[in-house]
matplotlib code that plots the C-alpha trace (Angstrom):
import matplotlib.pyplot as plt

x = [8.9, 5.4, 3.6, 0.6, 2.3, 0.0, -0.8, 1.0, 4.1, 3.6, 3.1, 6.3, 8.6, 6.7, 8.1, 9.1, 12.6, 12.6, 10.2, 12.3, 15.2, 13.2, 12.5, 16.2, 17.8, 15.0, 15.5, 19.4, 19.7, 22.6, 22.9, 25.6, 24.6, 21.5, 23.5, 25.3, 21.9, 20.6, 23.5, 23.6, 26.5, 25.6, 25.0, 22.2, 20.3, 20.7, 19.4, 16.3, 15.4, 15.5, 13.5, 10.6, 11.3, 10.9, 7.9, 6.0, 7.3, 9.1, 12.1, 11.6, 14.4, 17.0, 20.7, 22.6, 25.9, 29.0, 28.1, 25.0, 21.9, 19.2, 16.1, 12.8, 11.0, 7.2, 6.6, 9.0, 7.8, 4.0, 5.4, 7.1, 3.9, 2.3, 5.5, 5.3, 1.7, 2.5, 5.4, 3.2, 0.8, 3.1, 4.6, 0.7, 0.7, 3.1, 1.6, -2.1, -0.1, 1.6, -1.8, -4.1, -1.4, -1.4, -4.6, -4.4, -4.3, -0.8, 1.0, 3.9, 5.6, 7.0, 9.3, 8.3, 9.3, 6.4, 7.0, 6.6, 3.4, 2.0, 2.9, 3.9, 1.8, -1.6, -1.1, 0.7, -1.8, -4.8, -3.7, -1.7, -5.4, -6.9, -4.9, -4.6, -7.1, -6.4, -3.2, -2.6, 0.3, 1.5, 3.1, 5.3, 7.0, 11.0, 14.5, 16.4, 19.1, 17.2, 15.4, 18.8, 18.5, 14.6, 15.1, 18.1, 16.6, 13.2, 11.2, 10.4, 10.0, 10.4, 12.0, 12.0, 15.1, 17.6, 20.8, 21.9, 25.5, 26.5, 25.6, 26.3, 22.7, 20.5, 19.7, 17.9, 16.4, 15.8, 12.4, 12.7, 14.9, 13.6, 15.5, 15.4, 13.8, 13.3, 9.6, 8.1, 5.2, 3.9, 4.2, 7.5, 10.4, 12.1, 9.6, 9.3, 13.0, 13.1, 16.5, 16.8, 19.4, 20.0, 22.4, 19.5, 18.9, 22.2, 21.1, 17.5, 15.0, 14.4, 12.2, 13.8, 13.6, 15.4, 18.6, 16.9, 16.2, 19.7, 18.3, 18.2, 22.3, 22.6, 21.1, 22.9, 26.3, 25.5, 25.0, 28.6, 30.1, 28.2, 28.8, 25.1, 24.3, 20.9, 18.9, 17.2, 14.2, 12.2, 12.8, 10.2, 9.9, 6.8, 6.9, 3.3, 4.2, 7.1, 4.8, 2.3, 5.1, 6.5, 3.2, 2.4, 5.6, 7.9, 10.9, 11.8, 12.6, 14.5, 12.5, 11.9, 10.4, 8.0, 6.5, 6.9, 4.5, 1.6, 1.9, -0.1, -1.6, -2.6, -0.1, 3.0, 4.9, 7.9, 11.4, 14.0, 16.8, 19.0, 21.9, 21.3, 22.2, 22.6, 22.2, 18.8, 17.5, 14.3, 15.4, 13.2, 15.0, 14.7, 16.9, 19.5, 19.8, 16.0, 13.6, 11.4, 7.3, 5.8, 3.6, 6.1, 7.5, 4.2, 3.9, 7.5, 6.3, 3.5, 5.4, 8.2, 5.8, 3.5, 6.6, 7.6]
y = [-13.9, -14.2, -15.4, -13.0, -10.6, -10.0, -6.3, -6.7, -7.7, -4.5, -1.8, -2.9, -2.4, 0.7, 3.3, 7.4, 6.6, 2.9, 4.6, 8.0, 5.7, 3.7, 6.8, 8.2, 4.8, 5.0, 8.1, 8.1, 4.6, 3.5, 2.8, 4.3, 7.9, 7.7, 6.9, 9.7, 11.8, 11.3, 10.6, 7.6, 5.1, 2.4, -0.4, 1.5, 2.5, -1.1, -2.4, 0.2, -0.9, -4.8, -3.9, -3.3, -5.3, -8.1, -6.5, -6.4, -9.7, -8.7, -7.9, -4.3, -3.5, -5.2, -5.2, -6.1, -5.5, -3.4, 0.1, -1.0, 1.4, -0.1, -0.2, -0.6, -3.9, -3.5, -4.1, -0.9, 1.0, 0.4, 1.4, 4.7, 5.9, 5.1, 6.5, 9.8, 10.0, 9.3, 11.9, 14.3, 13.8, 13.6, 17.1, 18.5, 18.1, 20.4, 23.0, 22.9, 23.4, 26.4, 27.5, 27.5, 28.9, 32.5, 32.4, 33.9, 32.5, 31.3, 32.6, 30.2, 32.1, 30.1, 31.2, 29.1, 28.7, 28.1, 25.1, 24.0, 26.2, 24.1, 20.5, 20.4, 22.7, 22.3, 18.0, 19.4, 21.8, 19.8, 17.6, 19.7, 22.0, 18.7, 19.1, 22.9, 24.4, 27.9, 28.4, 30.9, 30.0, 32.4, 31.6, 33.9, 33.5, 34.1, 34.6, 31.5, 34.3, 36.1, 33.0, 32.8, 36.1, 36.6, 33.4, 35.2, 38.3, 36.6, 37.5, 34.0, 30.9, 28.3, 28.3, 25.9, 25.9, 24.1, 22.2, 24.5, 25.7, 25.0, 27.5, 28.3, 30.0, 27.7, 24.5, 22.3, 19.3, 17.3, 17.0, 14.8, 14.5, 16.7, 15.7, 17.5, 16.4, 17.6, 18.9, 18.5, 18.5, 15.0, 15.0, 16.3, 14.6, 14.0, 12.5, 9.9, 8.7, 5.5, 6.8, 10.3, 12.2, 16.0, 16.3, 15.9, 19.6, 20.8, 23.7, 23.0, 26.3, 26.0, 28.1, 29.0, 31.2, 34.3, 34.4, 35.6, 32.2, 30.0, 27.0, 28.3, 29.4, 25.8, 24.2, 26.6, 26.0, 22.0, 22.3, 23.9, 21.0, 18.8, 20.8, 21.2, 24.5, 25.0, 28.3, 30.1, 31.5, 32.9, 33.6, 34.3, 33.7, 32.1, 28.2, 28.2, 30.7, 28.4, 25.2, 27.4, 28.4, 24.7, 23.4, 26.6, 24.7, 27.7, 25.5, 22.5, 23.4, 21.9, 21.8, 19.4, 16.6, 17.4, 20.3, 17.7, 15.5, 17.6, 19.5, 21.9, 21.0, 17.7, 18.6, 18.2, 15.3, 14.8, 13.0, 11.4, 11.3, 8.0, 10.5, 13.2, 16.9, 18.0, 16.7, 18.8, 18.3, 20.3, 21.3, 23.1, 25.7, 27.3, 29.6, 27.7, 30.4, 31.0, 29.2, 27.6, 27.0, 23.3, 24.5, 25.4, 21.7, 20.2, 21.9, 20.8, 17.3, 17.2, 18.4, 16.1, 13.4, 14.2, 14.6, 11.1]
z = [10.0, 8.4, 11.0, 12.5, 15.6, 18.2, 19.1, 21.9, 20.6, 18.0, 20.6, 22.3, 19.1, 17.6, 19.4, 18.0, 17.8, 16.0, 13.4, 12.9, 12.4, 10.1, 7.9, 8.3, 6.8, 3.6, 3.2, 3.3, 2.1, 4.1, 7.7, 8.5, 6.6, 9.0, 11.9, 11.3, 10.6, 14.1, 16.4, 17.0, 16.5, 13.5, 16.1, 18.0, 14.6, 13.4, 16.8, 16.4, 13.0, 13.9, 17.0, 14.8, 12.2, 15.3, 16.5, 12.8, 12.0, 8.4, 7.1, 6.7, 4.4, 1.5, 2.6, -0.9, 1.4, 0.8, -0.6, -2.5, -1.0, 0.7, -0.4, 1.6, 1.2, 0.9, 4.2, 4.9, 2.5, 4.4, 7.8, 6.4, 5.0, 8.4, 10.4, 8.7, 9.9, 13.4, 13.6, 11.7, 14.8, 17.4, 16.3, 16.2, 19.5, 20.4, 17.5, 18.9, 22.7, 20.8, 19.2, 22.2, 24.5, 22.1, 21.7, 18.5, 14.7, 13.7, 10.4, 8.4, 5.9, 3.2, -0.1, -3.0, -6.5, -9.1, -9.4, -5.4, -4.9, -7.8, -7.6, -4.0, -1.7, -2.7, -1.5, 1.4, 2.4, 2.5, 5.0, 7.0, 7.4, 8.7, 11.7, 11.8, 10.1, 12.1, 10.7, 8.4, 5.5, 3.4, 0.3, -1.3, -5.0, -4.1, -6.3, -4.9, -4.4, -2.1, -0.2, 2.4, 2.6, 4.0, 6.2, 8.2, 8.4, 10.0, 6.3, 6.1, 8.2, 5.6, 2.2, -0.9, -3.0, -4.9, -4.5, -1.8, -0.8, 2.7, 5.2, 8.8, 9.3, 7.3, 7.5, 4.6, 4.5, 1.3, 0.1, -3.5, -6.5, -9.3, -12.2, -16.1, -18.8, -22.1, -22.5, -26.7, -28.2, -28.5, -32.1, -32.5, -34.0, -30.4, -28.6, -31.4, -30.5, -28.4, -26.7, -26.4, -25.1, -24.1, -26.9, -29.0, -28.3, -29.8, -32.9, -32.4, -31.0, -27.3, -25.1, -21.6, -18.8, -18.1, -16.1, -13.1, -12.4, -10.7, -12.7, -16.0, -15.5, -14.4, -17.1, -19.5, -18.0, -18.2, -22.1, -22.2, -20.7, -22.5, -26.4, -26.8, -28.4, -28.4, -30.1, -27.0, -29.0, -26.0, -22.3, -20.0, -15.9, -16.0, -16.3, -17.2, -20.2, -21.0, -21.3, -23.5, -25.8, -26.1, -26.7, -29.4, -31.4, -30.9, -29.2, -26.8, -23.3, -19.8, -16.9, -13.6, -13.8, -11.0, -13.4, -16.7, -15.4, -14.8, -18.1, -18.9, -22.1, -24.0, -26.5, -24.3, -23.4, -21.6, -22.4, -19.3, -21.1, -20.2, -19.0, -16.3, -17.2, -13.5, -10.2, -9.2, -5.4, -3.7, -0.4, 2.7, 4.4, 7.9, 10.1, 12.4, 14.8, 15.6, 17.6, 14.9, 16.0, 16.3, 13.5, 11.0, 12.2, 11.6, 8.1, 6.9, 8.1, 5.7, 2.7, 3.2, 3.7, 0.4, -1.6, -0.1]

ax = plt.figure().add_subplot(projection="3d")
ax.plot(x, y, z, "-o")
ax.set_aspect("equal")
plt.show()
């Protein structure tokens, strides 16, 4: 399948629905799950995806077989990038319909933890202004608590938040994985172990945040299972306090990953401990019930595809 496809050939097999099944089965990794996703019985979706794999002229994904994920080949993982584009665009269309039809500027409000209007927005934003740079977003710090709540009663139009419970009048679609890690100071005596573990934790001072925050509860109720016993030395609800504090040598702490990386100080480094604490998922939320606007499509478009 290496040979050179003509352009032809190409525009016949790239249409919306071969690339949105594309994206479904990479992002699901399983047929049948993104079968499921999008309606479609497994046949159909497996007849989309080859369509384009034809069309392109490579395999676009690894089937191991039996219950093993699939995983994009670097061919797919080339055509996702570029799919996400297209649907980005192709949903633009109907936002600058939307935009010139009011006549008037158009306003996404969005609930954000710190975390997502620091390491996720700012990407997100830039290229979704290229394509609407008369929108107006608004982005508004949120208790996860009270997120469901302001989306129902129309507060909100979008909202970030964690491994969400099932429910009727909200809908959430995943965004990335944002597991814990342990956050030290780089000369510490934890970051100098070659396999550490959150048990490592267990009588040692940690910094945290308060319980106003679902994730801290979470990560608290995962040390009890777990018989770690950690001294909270400090709370605060500010994760760029926290990070000050950890790198100040008051305590270790537990945050995401996503934060971890992008510390905040030279001093800080970050440990992935070889066994997860908690399954931890970002998830964008929007009403069920009420007619959401091409824009706010357009815009969770662009922050599913940056996270991506």
């Amino acid at each position: 399948m290496s040979q050179i496809r003509s352009i032809s050939e190409i525009k016949t097999g790239l249409g919306l629905r071969e690339m949105r099944a594309v994206l479904a089965v990479a992002e699901l990794g399983s047929f049948r799950r993104a079968a499921a996703e999008l309606g479609y019985t497994q046949s159909a979706l497996s007849h989309q995806v080859s369509a384009l794999e034809a069309a392109i002229g490579w395999p676009l994904f690894h089937r191991p077989g039996g219950r093993a994920p699939v995983r994009l080949t670097p061919a797919g993982e080339a055509v996702c990038r570029r799919a996400r584009r297209v649907l980005s665009e192709v949903e633009a269309i109907a936002a600058d319909a939307e935009e010139a039809e009011r006549g008037e500027s158009v306003r996404v409000r969005v609930g954000v933890s710190q975390t997502a209007a620091a390491e996720i927005m700012p990407a997100a934003l830039r290229t979704f202004r290229e394509e609407h740079p008369g929108v107006e977003v608004v982005l508004s710090e949120i208790d996860e608590t009270d997120c469901r709540d302001a989306l129902r009663r129309g507060k909100l139009d979008l909202a970030f938040s964690y491994n969400p419970e099932p429910d009727e009048f909200v809908e959430a679609v995943p965004v990335l994985e944002d597991s814990w890690v342990i956050l030290t100071r780089r000369d510490s005596a934890l970051a100098e172990l070659d396999h550490p573990g959150f048990e490592m934790l267990d009588g040692l001072d940690v910094v945290a945040w308060t319980h106003r925050w679902m994730a801290q509860i979470e990560i608290e109720e995962a040390w009890e299972r777990l018989g770690i016993v950690p001294k909270v030395v400090y709370r605060t609800d500010d994760n760029l306090a926290l990070q000050r504090l950890v790198a100040a040598g008051l305590g270790h702490a537990c945050i995401g990953r996503l934060a971890a990386r992008r510390a905040v100080d030279p001093a800080l480094t970050w440990l992935s401990p070889r066994e997860p604490l908690a399954l931890r998922e970002i998830v964008l939320n929007y009403p069920r019930r009420r007619r959401l606007s091409a824009t706010a499509l357009a815009l969770i478009t662009a922050i599913r595809a940056q996270a991506a």
